[in-house]
C-alpha positions in Angstrom: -55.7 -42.7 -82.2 -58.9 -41.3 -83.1 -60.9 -40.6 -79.4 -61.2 -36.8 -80.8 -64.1 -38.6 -83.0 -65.5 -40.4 -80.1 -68.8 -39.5 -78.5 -68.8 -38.1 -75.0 -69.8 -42.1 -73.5 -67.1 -43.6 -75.5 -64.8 -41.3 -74.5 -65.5 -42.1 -70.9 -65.2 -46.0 -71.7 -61.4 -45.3 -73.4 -60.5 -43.2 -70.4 -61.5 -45.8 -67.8 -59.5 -48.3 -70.2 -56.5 -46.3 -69.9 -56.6 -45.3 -66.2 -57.5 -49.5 -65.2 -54.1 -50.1 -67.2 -52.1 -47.5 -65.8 -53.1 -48.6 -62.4 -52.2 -52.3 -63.0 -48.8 -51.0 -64.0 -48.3 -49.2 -60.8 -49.8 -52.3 -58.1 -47.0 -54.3 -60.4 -44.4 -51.5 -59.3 -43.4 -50.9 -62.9 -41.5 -47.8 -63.6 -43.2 -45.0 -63.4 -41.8 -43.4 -66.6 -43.9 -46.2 -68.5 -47.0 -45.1 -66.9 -46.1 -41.6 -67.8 -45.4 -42.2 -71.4 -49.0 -44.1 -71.7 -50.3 -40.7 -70.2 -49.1 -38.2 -72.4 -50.5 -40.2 -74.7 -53.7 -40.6 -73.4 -53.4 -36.7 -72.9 -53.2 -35.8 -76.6 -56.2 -37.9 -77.1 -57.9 -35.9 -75.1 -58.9 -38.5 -72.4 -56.4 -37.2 -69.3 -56.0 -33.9 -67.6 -52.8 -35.3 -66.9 -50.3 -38.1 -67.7 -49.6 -38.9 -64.2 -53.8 -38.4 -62.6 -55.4 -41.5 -62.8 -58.0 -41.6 -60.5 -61.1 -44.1 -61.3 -63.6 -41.5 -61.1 -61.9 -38.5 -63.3 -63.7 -35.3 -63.8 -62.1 -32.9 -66.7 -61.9 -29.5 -66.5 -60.9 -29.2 -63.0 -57.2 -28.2 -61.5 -54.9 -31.1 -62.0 -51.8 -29.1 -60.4 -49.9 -32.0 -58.4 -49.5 -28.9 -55.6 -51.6 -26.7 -54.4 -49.4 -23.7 -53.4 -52.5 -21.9 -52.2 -53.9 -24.2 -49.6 -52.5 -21.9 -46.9 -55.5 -20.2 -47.9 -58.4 -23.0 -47.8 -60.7 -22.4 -44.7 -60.0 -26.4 -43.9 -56.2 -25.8 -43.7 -55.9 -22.7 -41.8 -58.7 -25.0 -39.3 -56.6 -27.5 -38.6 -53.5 -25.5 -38.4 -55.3 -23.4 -35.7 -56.2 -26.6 -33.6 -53.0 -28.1 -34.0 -51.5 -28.2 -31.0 -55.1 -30.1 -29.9 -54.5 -33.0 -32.2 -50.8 -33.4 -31.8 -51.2 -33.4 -28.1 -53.9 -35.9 -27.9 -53.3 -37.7 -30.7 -49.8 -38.4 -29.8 -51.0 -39.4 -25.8 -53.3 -42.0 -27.3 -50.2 -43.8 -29.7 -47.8 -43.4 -26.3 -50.2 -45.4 -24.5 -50.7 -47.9 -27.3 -54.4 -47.7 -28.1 -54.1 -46.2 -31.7 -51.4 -48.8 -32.3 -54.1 -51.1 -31.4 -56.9 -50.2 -32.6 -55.6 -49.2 -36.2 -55.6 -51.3 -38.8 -53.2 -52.0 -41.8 -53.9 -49.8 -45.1 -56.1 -52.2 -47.3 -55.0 -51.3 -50.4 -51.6 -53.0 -50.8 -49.7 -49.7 -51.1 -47.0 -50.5 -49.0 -43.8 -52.0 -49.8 -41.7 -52.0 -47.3 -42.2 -51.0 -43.4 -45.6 -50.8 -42.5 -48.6 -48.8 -42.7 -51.3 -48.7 -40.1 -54.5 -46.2 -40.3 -57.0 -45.5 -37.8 -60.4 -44.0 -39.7 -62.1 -40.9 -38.2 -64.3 -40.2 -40.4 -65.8 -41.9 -43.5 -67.8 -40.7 -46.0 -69.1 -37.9 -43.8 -70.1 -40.5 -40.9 -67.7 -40.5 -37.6 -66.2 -43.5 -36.5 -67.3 -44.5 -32.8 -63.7 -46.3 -32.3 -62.0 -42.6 -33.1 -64.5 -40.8 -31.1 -63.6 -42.9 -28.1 -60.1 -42.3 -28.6 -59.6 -39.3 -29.8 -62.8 -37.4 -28.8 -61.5 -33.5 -29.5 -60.1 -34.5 -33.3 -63.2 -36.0 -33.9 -64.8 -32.6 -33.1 -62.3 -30.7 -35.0 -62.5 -32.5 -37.9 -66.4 -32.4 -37.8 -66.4 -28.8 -37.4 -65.5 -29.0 -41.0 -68.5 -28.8 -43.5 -66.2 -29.7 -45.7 -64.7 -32.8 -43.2 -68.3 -34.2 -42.5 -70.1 -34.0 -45.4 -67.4 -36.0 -48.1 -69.2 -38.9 -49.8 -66.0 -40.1 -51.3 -63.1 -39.5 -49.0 -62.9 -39.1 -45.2 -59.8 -38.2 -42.3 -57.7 -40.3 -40.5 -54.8 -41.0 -38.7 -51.5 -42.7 -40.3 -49.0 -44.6 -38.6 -46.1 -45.2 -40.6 -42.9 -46.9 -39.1 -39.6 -45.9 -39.7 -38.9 -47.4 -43.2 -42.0 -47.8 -44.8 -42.0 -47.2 -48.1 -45.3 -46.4 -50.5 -45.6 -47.5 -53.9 -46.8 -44.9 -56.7 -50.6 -44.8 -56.9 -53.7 -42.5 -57.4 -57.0 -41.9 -55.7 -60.3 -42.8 -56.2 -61.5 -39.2 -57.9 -60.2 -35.8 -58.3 -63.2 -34.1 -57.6 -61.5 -34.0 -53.9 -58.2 -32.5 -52.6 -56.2 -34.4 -49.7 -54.9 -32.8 -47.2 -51.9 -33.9 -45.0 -51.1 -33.2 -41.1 -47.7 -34.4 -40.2 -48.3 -34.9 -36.1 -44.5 -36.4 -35.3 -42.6 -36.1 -38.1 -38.6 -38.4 -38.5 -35.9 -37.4 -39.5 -35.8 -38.0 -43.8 -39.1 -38.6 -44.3 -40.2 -37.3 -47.6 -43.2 -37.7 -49.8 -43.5 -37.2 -53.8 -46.4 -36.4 -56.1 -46.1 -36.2 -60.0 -42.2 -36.7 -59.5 -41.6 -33.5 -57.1 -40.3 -34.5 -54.0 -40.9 -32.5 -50.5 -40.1 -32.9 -47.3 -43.0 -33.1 -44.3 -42.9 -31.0 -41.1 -45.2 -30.8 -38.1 -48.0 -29.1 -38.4 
């Protein structure tokens, strides 16, 4: 336990050493109270913002708040809110007549363990997808109204089909340096999601 006498470069190298086994713990579905106990560790070394944010590209000083109780406020949110209706209505026209059942594909990153999980990209790293144009032409435009929506090199939007069931395993993103943002478009009874062990329930819109 001595990374308050490392230099900044060895500091990054511990941190990425911690986060890669953190992450193997979670793809192994171990309980998350382990991975926690490694990160509160890793947090009075000075190498985490947070026990529980893990992301392979971590930048410090930032929020780590597992909510963001102001996003009502972000220009994105209240956006997409406005133009709800829009996306709901068409993106819910194109699953009733089966293309984005079809045309989505399973999540690639092994996350789910039970049900499944299918994703249809409409935007990646700032570029639009010509599959989700064609589908689901005013979405695209609404989501690439967004400066912040078209412009992301690490991130992008899309749309999730989960079936009743389906169950996601504990994981982290790629980087905090970006917030995600979730839509719920038709929303089941009892589905839930949890971040940083607070659970919430979804609702449309």
């Amino acid at each position: 336990e001595y990374a308050t006498s490392l230099s900044p470069i060895e500091k990054d190298i511990a941190t990425k050493g911690v986060v890669n086994a953190a992450n193997i713990m979670l793809k192994q579905q171990r309980p998350v109270e382990e991975v926690r106990k490694l990160g509160e560790r890793a947090v009075r070394l000075g190498l985490l913002n947070d026990p529980l944010q893990l992301p392979g590209e971590l930048v410090r000083g930032v929020s780590h708040s597992a909510w963001r109780e102001d996003a009502k406020n972000w220009k994105a949110v209240r956006h997409l809110e406005k133009n709800f209706d829009v996306i709901r209505e068409e993106v819910l026209a194109a699953y009733e007549s089966g293309a984005v059942t079809r045309d989505a594909v399973l999540e690639t990153e092994n996350l789910s363990i039970a049900g499944q999980w299918r994703e249809l990209e409409i935007i990646s790293n700032g570029i639009a997808k010509p599959r989700a144009w064609r589908l689901l032409p005013r979405t695209v435009g609404i989501v690439m109204a967004l400066r912040d929506g078209n412009t992301m090199v690490m991130g992008g939007s899309k749309v999730s089909l989960m079936e009743p069931g389906t169950v996601v395993r504990p994981h982290t993103g790629r980087t905090n340096a970006r917030l995600r943002i979730h839509m719920g478009i038709s929303i089941p009874d009892g589905a839930f999601i949890r971040v940083n062990n607070e659970t919430r329930t979804w609702t449309e819109g």
